[in-house]
C-alpha positions as CSV (number, residue, x, y, z in Angstrom):
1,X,0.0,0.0,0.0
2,X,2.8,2.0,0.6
3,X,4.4,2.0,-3.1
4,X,1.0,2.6,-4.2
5,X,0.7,6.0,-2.4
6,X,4.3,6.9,-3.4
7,X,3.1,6.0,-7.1
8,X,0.5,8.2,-6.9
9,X,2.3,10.8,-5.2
10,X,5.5,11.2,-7.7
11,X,2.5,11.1,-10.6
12,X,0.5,13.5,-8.7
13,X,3.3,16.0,-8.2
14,X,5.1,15.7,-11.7
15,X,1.7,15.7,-13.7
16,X,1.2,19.1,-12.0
17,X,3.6,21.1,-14.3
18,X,1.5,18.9,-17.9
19,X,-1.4,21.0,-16.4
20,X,0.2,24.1,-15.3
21,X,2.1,24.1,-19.0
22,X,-1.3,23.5,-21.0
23,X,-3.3,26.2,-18.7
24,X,-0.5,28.9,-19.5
25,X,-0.6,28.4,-23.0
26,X,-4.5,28.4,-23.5
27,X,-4.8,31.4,-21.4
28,X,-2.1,33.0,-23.3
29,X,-4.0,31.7,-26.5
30,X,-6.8,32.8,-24.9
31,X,-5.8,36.3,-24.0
32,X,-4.6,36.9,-27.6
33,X,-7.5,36.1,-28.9
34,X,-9.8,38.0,-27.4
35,X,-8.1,41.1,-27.4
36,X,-6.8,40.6,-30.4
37,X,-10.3,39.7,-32.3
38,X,-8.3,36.6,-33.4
39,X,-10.2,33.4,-34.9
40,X,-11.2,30.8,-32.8
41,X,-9.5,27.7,-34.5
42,X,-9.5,24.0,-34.2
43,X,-6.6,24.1,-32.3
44,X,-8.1,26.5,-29.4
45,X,-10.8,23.9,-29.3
46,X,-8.1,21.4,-28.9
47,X,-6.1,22.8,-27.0
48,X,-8.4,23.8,-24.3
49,X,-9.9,20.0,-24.2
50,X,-6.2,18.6,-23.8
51,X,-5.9,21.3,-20.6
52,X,-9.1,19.7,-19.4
53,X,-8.3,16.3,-19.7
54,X,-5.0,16.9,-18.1
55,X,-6.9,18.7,-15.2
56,X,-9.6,15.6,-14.8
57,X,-6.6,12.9,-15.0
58,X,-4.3,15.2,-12.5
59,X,-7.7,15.2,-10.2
60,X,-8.2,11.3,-10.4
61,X,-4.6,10.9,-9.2
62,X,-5.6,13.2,-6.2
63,X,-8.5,11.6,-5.3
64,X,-6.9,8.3,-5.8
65,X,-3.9,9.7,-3.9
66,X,-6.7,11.5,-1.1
67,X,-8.0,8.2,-0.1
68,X,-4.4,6.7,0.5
69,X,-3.0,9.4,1.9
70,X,-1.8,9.7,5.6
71,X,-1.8,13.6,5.8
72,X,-6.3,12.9,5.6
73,X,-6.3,11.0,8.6
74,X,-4.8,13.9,10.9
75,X,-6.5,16.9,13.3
76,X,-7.7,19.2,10.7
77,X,-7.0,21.5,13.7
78,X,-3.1,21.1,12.7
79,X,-2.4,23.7,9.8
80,X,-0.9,20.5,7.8
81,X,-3.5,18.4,7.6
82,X,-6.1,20.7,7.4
83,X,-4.7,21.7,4.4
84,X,-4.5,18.2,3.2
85,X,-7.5,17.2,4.2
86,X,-10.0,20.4,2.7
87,X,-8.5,23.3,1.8
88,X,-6.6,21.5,-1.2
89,X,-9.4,19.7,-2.3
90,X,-11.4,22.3,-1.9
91,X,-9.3,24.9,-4.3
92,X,-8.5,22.2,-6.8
93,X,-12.3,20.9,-7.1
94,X,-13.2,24.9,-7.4
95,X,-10.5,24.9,-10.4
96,X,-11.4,21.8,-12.0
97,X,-15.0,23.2,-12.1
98,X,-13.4,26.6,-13.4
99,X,-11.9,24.7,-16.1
100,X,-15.0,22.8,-17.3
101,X,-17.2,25.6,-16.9
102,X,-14.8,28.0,-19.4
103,X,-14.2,25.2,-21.6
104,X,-18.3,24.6,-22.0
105,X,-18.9,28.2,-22.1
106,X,-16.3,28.6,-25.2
107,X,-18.1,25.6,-26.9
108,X,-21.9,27.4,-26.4
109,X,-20.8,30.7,-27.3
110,X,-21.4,32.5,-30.5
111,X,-18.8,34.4,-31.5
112,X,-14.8,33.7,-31.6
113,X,-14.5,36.5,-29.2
114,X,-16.7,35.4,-26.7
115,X,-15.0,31.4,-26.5
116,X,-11.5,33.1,-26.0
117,X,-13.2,35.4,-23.4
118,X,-14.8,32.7,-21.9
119,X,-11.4,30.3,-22.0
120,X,-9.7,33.2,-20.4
121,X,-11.6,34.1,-17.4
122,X,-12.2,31.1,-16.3
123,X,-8.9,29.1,-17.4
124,X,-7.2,32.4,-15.7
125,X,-9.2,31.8,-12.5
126,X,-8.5,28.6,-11.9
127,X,-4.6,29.0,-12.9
128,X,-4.7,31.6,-9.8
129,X,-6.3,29.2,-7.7
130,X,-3.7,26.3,-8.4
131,X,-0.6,28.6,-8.2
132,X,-2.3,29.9,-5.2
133,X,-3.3,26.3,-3.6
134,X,0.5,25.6,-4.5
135,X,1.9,28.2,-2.8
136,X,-0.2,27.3,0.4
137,X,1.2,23.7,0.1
138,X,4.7,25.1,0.4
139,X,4.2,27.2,3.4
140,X,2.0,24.1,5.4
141,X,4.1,21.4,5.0
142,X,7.7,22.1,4.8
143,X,8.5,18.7,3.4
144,X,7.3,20.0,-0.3
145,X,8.6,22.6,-2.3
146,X,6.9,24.6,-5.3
147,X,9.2,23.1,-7.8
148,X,10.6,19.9,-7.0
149,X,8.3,16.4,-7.3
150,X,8.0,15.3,-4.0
């Protein structure tokens, strides 16, 4: 059980930067395109489904990695496994949702201007919310570090 959660871990924390890469790119993307009045091409619409796939598989390793974990079976009165045990889930389910919502919103929206508008203020959102959700993991638990795979 042990190897398992280590597993999941190491996949957890290295398939972080796939979504972080994909989320700064489609907001860039994003950004340009709605101020820019550019087209909204096939490859937006890819692109933005590949950064929510990568979101949805990074989430299934936390949950699968939240169910083994030790850190959820502490006294959420401890900073450390409070964080652990809700405020991380919390902030990454609200992102996750961010990210589905924008990418639905760009699909149901009429003009090219709109779906990067709607990419970017919710794909922005939740990229705030994961760099933020990071960040807090760093200063709770001083095992883990913003950049390395732990």
């Amino acid at each position: 059980m042990d190897s398992l959660y280590n597993i999941l871990k190491s996949a957890h924390s290295g398939w972080r930067y796939v979504v972080l890469a994909l989320l700064v790119i489609a907001l860039i993307q994003a950004l340009a395109g709605w101020f820019g009045n550019k087209n909204y091409t096939e490859g937006n619409r890819k692109l933005n489904v590949f950064t929510l796939i990568s979101a949805h598989i990074q989430f299934l390793i936390g949950i699968g990695l939240y169910v083994q974990s030790p850190f959820t079976s502490g006294p959420t009165s401890e900073a450390l496994y409070r964080y652990w045990k809700m405020e991380h889930l919390a902030i990454m389910i609200i992102a996750i949702i961010l990210i589905t919502i924008g990418n639905s919103k760009s699909k149901k929206a009429a003009t090219a201007v709109a779906k990067h508008k709607a990419v970017a203020i919710f794909f922005g959102i939740a990229l705030i919310l994961i760099i933020a959700s990071i960040a807090m993991m760093v200063k709770n638990d001083p095992s883990r570090t913003f950049f390395g795979i732990s």
